[in-house]
N, C-alpha and C positions, 0 to 999 in steps of 0.2 A: 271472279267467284261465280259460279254457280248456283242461281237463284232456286227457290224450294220445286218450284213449280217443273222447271228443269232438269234439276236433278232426281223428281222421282221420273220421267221419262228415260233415262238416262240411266235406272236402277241395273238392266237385269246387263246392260255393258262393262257397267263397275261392279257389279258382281262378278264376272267372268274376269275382269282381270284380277279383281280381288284374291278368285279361287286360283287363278294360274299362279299371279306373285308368291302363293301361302304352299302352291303344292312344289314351283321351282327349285325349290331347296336351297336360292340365291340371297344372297344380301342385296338390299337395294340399292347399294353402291354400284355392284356388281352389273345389275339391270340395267342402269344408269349409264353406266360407260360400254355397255351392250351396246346400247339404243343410240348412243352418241350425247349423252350431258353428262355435264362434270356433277355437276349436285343431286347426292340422293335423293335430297328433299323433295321432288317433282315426283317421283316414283311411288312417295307415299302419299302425296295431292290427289293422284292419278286414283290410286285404291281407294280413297274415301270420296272418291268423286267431286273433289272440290274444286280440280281442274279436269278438260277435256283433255285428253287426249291426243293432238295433233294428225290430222289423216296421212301426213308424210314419216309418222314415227309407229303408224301401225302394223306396218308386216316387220320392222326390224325389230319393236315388244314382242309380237309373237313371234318371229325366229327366239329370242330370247329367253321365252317364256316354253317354251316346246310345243306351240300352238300352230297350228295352218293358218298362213297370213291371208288365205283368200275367206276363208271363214270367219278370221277376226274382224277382218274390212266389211266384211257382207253382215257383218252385227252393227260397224261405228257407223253404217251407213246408214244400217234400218234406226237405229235408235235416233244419230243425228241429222241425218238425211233421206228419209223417208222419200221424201219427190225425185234426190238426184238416184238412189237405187233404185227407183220405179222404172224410171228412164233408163237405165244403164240395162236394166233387167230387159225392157223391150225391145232395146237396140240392139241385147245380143241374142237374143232371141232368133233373130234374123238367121245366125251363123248354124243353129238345130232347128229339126222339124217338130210338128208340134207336139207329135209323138214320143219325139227324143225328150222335150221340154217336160212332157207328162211323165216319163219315168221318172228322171232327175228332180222332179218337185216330189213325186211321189217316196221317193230312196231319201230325198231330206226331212222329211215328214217322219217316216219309217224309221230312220236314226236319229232322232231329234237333233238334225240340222248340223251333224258333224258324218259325213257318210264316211266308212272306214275304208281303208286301200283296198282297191281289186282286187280276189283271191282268185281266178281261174279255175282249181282247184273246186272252188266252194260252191255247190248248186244252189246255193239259200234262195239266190235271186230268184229261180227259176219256180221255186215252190210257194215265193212272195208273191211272186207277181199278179193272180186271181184276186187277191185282198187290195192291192193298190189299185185295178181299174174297176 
């Protein structure tokens, strides 16, 4: 069980799956045997935040759910692992330059932290870009 003190840290995660379960249009049966459990029951623990989440059951909820599992994980991270997403964050850092690192914080910033697919097509980025640096 998830103590008070916890579970408000914890809010704005179980919010987000709260919204994804409600917008899915799924039974939580359905979710459930999605994600790999036999009992609904956990699916609605999960929404009220009474249980975590499991980090090995995050990107299969969000296939699930119609969610980007790298975005669901980059939230159970900040929310319940603030230190190991710090790390993860600096180590792959490594892999862009700092420059690359400043657009992509800047484009998650800019879409509140869900950035939409690449449109080629779409010059937005290019007339954005003065306001992000």
């Amino acid at each position: 069980m998830t103590t008070p003190t916890k579970r408000h840290a914890a809010d704005a995660f179980v919010r987000r799956i709260a919204a994804l379960i409600d917008r899915s249009g799924k039974t939580q049966r359905q979710i459930a045997l999605e994600v790999g459990y036999d009992k609904p029951n956990l699916i609605a623990m999960f929404k009220q935040g009474d249980t975590r989440v499991p980090s090995n059951k995050v990107p299969a909820l969000a296939l699930s759910l119609g969610a980007d599992p790298t975005m669901l994980m980059r939230l159970w991270l900040a929310t319940y692992e603030p230190e190991l997403l710090a790390i993860v964050e600096k180590s792959l850092a490594l892999l862009v330059t700092a420059d690359e690192r400043t657009w992509l914080e800047a484009a998650r910033r800019e879409f509140g932290g869900k950035v939409p697919a690449f449109d080629p097509t779409h010059s937005a980025i290019v007339h954005l870009a003065p306001r992000w640096i």
